[in-house]
C-alpha positions in Angstrom: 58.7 160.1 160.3 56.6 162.7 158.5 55.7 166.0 157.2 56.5 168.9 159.7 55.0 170.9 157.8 58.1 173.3 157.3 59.6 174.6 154.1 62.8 173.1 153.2 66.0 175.7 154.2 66.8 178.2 151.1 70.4 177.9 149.7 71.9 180.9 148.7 74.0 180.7 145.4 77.3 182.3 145.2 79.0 183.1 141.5 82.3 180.6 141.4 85.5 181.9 141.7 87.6 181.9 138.6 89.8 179.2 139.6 89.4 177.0 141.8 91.0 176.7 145.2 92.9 173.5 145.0 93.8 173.9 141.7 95.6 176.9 142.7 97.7 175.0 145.8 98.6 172.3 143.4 99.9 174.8 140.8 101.8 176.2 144.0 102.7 172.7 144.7 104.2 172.4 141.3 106.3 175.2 141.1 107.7 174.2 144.3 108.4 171.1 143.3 110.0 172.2 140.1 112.6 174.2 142.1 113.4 171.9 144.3 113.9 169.2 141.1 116.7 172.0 139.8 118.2 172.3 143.2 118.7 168.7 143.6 120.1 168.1 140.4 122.2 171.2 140.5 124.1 170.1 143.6 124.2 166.6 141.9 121.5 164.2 143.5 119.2 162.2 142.1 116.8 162.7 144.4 115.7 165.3 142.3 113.4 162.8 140.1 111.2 161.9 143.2 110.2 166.2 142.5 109.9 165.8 139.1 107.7 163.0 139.7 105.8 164.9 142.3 105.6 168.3 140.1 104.0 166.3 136.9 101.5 164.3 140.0 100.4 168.4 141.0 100.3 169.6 137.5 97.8 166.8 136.5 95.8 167.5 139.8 95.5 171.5 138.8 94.6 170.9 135.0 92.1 168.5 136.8 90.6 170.7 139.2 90.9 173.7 136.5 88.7 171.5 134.1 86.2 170.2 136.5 85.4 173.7 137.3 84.7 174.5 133.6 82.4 171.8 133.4 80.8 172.6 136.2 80.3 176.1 135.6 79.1 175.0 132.0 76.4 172.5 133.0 75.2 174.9 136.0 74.7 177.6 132.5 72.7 175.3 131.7 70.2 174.9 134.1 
């Protein structure tokens, strides 16, 4: 409705982590599924390519999450 007359609330910056979060569960993710891919085939079921499917789906989502952290840490460099 209008000016309060208050300051706007300060944000405190933290340094990112290395890597991020969810990057991290989808490498988990990954690896999981990988072994679960071998087990299946080892005991001779196909079901094993619905893991490999699912491993190269979490890979993709940790090389994205791993490179949208770079950029972001780059453009925040910056300014």
């Amino acid at each position: 409705m209008g000016d309060t007359g208050r300051a706007p609330p300060r944000r405190i910056r933290q340094e990112p982590t290395p890597m991020p979060r969810l990057a991290l569960y989808a490498l988990a993710v990954c690896a999981l599924a990988v072994a679960a891919a071998v087990i299946s085939f080892v005991n001779g079921s196909f079901i094993g390519v619905v893991w490999v499917l699912l491993a190269g789906l979490s890979s993709n989502m940790a090389w994205y999450y791993v490179r949208r952290a770079k950029v972001e840490k780059a453009a925040a460099a910056q300014g």
